[in-house]
C-alpha positions as CSV (number, residue, x, y, z in Angstrom):
1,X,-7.4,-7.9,-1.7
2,X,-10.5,-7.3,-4.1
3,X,-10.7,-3.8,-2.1
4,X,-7.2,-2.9,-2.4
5,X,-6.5,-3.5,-6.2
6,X,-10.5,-1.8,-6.8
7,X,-9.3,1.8,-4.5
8,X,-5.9,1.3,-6.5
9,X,-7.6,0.9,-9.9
10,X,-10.5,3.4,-9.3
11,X,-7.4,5.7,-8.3
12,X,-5.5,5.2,-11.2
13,X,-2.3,3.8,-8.8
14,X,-0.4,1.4,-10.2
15,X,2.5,-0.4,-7.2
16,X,5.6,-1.9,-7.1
17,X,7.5,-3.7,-4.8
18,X,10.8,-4.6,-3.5
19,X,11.3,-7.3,-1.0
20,X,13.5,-9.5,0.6
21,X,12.9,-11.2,3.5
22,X,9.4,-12.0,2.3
23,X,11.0,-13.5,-1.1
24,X,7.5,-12.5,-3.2
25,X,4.8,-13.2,-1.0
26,X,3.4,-9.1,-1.1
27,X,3.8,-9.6,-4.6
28,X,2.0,-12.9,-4.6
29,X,-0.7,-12.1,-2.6
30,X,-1.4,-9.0,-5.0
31,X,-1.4,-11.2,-7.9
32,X,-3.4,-13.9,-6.9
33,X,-6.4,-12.0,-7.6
34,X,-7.8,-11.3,-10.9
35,X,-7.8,-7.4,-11.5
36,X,-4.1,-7.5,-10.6
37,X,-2.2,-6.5,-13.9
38,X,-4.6,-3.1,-14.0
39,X,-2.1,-1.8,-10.7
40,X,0.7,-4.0,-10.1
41,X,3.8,-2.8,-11.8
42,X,6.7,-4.6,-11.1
43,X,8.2,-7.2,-8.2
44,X,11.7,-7.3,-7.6
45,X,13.1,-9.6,-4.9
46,X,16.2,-8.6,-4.1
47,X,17.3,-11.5,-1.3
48,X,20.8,-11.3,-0.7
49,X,23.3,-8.2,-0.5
50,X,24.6,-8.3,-4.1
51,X,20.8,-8.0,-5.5
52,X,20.1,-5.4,-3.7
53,X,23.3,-3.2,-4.7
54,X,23.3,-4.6,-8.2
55,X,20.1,-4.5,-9.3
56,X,18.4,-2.1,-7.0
57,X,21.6,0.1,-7.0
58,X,21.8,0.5,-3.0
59,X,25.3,2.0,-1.9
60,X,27.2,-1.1,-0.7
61,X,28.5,1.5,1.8
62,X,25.0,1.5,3.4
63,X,25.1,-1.6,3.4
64,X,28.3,-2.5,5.3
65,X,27.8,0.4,7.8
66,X,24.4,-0.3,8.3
67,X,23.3,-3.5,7.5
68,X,20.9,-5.0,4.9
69,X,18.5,-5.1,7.7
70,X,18.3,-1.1,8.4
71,X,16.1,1.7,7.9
72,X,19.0,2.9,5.7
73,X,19.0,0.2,3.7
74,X,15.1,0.2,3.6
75,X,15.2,4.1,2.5
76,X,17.9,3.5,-0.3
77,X,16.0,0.2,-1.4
78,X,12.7,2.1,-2.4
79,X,13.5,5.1,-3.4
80,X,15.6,3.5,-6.3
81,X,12.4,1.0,-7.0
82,X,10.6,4.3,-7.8
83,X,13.5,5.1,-9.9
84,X,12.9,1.8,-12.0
85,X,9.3,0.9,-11.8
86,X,6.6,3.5,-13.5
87,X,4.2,2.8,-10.0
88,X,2.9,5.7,-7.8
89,X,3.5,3.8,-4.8
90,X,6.5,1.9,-3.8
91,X,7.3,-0.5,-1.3
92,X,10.3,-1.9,0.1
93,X,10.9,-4.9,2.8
94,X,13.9,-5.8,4.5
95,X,14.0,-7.8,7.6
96,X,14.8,-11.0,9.7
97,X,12.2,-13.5,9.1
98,X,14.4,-16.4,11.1
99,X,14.5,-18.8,12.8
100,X,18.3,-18.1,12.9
101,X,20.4,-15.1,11.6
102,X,19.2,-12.5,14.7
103,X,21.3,-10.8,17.0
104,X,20.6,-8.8,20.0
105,X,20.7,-5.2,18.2
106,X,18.6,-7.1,15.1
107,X,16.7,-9.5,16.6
108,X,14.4,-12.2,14.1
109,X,11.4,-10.6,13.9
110,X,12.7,-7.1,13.1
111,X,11.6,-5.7,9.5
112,X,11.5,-2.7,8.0
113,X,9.3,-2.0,5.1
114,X,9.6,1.6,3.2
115,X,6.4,3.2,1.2
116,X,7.0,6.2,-0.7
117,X,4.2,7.4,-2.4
118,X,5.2,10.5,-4.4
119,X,8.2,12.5,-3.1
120,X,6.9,11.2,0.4
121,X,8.9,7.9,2.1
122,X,7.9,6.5,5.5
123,X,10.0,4.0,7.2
124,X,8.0,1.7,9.3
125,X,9.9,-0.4,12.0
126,X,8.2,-3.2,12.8
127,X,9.4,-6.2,15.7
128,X,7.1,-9.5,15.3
129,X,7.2,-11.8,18.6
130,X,6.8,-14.9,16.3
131,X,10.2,-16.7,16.1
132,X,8.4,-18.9,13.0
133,X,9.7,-17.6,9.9
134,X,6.6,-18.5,7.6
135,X,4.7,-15.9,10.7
136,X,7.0,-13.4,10.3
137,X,6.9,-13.5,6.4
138,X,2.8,-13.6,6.7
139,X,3.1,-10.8,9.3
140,X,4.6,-8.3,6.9
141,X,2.7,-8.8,4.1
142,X,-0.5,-7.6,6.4
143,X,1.2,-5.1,7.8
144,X,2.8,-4.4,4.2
145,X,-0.7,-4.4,2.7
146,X,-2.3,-2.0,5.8
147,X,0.3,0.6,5.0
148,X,-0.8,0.5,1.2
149,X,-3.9,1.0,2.3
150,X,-3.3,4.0,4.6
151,X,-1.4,5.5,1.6
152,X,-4.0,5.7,-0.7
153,X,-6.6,6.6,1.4
């Protein structure tokens, strides 16, 4: 983490992140080591559907055609972070982190997590095998974190 926030702060980057089945770990994990407040912005979780139309503004149509759980939704969900947070990079997580609440088209384990760094956004699908929930959280925040990584190298 040391690395990240010393590329980010040598790079003059500053991130911000919306999440929601992680519920603040990416955040956390950023935080949790001193140097943070030179390039962590802002932290939104936006957990259920009314957060993330509320606050981060996602069309509720997405949402109901889609699903909360969606590249769609992912897309919608960090570009309007960028809208709201002064960061260079922006991240957005959506997924099913389980045990229950999977079906066969959205299985647990499915997540999406959106990066837009300038006028750029990537949607990254990702399906982890682990049916434990605190895996599945712990396996998006690494993969969360890689894709920061990539972004600002």
């Amino acid at each position: 983490m040391k690395s990240l926030i010393r590329i980010l702060s040598k790079k003059k980057l500053k991130i911000s992140f919306a999440e929601s089945c992680t519920g603040g770990l990416l955040a956390s994990a950023i935080t949790s080591t001193s140097g943070a407040s030179k390039v962590f912005d802002l932290g939104l979780i936006t957990y259920s559907n009314w957060a993330k139309i509320k606050v981060l503004k996602v069309n509720q149509n997405i949402i109901e055609k889609y699903g909360a759980v969606s590249p769609e939704c992912c897309f919608a969900m960090v570009k309007s972070l960028s809208k709201i947070s002064r960061a260079n990079i922006n991240i957005s997580i959506t997924g099913i982190a389980g045990p229950k609440g999977g079906t066969k088209q959205k299985p647990v384990g499915l997540v999406y997590i959106g990066v837009k760094k300038g006028n750029k956004i990537e949607i990254n699908k990702c399906l982890f095998k682990s049916k434990k929930r605190s895996l599945i959280q712990k396996a998006t925040v690494k993969k969360a974190l890689n894709l920061i990584f990539r972004a600002v190298k």
